[in-house]
PyMOL commands that place a pseudoatom at each C-alpha (Angstrom):
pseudoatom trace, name=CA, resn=UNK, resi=1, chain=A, elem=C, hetatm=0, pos=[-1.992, -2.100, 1.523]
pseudoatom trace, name=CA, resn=UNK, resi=2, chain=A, elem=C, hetatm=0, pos=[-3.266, -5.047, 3.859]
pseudoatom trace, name=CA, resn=UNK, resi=3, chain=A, elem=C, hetatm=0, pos=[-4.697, -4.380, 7.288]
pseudoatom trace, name=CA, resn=UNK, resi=4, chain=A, elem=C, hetatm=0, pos=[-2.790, -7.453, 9.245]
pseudoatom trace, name=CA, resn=UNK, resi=5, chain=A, elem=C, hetatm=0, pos=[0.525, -7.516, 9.296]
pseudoatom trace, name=CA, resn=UNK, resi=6, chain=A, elem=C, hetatm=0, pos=[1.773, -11.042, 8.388]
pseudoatom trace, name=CA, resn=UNK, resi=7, chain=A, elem=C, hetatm=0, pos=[4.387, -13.367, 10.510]
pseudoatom trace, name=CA, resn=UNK, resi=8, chain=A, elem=C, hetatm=0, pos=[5.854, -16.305, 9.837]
pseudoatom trace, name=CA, resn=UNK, resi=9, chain=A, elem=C, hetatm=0, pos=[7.210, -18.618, 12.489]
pseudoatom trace, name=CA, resn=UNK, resi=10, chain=A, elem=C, hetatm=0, pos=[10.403, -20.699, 12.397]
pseudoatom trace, name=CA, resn=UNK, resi=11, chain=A, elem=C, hetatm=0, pos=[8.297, -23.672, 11.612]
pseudoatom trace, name=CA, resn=UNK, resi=12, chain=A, elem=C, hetatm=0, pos=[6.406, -22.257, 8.930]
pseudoatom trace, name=CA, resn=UNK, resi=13, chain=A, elem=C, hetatm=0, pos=[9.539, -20.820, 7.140]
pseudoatom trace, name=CA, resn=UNK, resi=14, chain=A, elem=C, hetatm=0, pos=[11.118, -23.977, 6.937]
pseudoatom trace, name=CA, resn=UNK, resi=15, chain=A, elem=C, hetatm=0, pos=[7.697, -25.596, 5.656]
pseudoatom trace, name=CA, resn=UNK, resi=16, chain=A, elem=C, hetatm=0, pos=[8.127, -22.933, 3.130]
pseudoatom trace, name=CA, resn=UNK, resi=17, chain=A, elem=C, hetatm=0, pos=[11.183, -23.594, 2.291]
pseudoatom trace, name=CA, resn=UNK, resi=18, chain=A, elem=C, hetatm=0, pos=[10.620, -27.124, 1.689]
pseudoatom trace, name=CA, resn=UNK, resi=19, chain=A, elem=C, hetatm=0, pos=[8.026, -26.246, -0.817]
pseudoatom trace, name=CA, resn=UNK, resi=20, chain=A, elem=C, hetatm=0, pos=[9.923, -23.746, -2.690]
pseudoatom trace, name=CA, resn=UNK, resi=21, chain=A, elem=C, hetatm=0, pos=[12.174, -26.598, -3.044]
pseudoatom trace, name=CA, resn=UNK, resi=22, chain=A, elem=C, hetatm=0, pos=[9.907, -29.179, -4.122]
pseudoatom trace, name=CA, resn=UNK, resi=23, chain=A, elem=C, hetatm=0, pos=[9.269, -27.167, -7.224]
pseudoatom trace, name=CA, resn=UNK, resi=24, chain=A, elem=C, hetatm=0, pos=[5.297, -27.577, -6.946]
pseudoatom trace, name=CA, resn=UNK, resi=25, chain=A, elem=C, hetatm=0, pos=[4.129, -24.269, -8.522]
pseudoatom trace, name=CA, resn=UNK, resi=26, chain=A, elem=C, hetatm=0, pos=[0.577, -24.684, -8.012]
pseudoatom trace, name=CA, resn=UNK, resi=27, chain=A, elem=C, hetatm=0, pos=[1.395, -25.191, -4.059]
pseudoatom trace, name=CA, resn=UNK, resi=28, chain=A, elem=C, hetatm=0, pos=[3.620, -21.628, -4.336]
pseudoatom trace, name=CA, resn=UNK, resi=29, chain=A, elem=C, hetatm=0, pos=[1.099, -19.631, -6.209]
pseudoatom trace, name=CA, resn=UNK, resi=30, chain=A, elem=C, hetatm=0, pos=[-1.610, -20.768, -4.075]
pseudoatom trace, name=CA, resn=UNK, resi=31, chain=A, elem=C, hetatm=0, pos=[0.562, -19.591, -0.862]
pseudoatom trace, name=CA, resn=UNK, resi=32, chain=A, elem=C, hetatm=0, pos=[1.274, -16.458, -2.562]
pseudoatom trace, name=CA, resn=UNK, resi=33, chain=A, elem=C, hetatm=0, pos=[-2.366, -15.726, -2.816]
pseudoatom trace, name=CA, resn=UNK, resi=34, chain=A, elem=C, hetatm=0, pos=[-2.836, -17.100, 0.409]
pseudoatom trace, name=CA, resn=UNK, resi=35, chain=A, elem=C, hetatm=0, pos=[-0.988, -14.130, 1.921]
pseudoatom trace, name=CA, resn=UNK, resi=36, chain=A, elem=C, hetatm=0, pos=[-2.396, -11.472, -0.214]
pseudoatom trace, name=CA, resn=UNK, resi=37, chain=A, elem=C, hetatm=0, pos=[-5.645, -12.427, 0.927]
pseudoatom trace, name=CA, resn=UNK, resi=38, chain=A, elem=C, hetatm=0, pos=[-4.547, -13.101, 4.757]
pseudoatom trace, name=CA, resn=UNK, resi=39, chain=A, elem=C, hetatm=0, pos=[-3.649, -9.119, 4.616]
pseudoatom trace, name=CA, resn=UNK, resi=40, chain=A, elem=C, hetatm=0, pos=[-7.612, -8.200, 4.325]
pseudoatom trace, name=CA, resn=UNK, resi=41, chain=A, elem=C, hetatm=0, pos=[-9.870, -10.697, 5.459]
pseudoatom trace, name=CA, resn=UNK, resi=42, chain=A, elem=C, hetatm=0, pos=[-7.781, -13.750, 6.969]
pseudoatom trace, name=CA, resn=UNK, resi=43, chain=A, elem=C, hetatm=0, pos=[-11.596, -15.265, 7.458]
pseudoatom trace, name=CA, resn=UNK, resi=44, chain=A, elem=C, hetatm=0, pos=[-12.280, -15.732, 4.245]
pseudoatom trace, name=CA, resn=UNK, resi=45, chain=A, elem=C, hetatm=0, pos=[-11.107, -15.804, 0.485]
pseudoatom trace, name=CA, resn=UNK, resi=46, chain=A, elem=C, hetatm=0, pos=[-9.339, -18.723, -1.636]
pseudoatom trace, name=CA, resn=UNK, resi=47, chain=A, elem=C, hetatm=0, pos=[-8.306, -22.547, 0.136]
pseudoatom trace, name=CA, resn=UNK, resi=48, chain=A, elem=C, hetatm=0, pos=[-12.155, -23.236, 1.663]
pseudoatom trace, name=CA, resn=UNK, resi=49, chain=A, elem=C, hetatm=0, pos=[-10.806, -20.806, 5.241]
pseudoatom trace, name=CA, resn=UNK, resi=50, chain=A, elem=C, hetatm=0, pos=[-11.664, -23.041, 8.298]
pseudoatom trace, name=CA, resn=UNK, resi=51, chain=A, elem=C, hetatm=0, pos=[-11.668, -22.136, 11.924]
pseudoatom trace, name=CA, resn=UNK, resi=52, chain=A, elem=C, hetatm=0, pos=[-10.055, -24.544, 14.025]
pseudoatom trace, name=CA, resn=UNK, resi=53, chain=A, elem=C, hetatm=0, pos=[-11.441, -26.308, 16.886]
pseudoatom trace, name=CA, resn=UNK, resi=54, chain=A, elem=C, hetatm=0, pos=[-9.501, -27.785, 19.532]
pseudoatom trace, name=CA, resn=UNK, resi=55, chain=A, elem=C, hetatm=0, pos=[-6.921, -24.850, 20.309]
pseudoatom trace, name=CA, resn=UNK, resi=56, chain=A, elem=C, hetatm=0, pos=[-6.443, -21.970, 21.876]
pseudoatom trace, name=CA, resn=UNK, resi=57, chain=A, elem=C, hetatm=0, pos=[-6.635, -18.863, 19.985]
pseudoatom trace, name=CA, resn=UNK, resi=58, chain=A, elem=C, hetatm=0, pos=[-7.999, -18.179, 17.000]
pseudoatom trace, name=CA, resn=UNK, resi=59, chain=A, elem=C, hetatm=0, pos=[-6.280, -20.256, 14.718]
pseudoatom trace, name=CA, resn=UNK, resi=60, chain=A, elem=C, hetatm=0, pos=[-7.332, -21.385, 11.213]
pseudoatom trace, name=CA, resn=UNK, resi=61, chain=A, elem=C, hetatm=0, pos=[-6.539, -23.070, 8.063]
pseudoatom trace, name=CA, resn=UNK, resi=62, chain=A, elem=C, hetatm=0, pos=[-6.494, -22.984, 4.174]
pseudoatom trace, name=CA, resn=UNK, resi=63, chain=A, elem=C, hetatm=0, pos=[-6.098, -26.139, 1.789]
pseudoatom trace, name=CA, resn=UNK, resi=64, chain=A, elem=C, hetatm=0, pos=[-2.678, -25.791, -0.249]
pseudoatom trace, name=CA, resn=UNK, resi=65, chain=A, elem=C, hetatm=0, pos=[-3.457, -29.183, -1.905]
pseudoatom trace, name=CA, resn=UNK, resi=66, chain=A, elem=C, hetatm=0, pos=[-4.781, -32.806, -0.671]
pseudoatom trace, name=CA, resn=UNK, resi=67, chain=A, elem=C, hetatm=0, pos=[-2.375, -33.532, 1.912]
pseudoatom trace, name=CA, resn=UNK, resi=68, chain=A, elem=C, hetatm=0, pos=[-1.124, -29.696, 3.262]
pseudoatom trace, name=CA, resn=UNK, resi=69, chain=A, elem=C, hetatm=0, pos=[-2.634, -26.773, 4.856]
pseudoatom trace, name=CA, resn=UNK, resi=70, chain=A, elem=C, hetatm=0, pos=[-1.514, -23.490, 5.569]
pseudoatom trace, name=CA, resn=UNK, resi=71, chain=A, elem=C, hetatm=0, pos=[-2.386, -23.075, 9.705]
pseudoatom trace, name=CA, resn=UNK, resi=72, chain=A, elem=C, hetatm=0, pos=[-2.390, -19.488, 11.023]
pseudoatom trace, name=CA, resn=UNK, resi=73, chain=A, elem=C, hetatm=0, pos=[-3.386, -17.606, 14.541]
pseudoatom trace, name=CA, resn=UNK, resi=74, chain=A, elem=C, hetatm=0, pos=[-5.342, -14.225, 14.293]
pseudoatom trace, name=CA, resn=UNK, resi=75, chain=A, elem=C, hetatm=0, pos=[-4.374, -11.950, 16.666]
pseudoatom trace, name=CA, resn=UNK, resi=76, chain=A, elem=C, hetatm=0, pos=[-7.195, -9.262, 16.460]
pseudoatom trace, name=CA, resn=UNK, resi=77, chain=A, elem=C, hetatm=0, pos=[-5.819, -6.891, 18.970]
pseudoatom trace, name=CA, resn=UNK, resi=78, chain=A, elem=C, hetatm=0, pos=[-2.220, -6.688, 17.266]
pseudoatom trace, name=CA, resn=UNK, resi=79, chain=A, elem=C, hetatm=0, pos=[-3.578, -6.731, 13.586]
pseudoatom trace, name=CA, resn=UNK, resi=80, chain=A, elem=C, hetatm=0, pos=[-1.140, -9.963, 13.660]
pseudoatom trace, name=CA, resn=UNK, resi=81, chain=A, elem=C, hetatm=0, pos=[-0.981, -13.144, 11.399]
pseudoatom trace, name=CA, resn=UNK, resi=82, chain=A, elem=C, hetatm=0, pos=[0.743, -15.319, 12.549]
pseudoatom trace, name=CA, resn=UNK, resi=83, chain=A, elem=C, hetatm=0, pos=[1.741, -18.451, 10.263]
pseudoatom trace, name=CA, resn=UNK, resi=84, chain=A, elem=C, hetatm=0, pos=[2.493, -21.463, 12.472]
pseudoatom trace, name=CA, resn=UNK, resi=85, chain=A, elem=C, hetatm=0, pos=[2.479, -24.190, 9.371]
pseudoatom trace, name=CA, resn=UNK, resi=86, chain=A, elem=C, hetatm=0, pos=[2.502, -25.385, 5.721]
pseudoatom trace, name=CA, resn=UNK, resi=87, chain=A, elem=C, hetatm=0, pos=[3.171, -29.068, 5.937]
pseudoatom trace, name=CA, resn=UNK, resi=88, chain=A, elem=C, hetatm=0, pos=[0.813, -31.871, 6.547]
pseudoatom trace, name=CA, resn=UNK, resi=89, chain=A, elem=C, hetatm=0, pos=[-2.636, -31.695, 7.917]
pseudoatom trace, name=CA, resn=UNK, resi=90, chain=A, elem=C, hetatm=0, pos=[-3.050, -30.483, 11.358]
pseudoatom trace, name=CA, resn=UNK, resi=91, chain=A, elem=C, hetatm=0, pos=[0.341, -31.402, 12.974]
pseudoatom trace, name=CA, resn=UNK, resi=92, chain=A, elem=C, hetatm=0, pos=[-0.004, -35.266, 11.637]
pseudoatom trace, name=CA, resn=UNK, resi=93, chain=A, elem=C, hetatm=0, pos=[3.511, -34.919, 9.831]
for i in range(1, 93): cmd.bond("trace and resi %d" % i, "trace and resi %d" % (i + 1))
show_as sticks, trace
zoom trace
């Protein structure tokens, strides 16, 4: 059992969706790790974890392939996750 609780906003579901749909299994079993590993230690693990610069929060990224990223907040005092994104690089969609 993880220690953050993952969420997923509207955004980021339909970016999921959209990859579910695209068929790209690499891209979903990445993900899927992806969350397993955002459960313990959303700082580090698989998809070279960056902190992001720039925004407010503490908000990160992981590399699903050349073109996507998974973005995500940390919200240490809720033992939140929250997924903002899937699609493109950095809001450049």
């Amino acid at each position: 059992m993880g220690k953050y609780i993952i969420q997923i906003s509207k955004d980021a579901k339909s970016d999921l969706q959209a990859i579910k749909k695209s068929g790209r299994k690499l891209d979903i079993e990445k993900i899927s790790a992806f969350l397993v590993e955002l459960e313990n230690d959303p700082r580090s693990g698989t998809g070279m974890p960056e902190r992001l610069k720039h925004y407010e929060g503490e908000v990160w990224s992981r590399k699903i392939n050349k073109k996507d990223r998974l973005i995500y907040e940390i919200f240490e005092s809720e033992v939140v996750v929250l997924i903002v994104s899937a699609l493109g690089h950095y809001g450049d969609k």
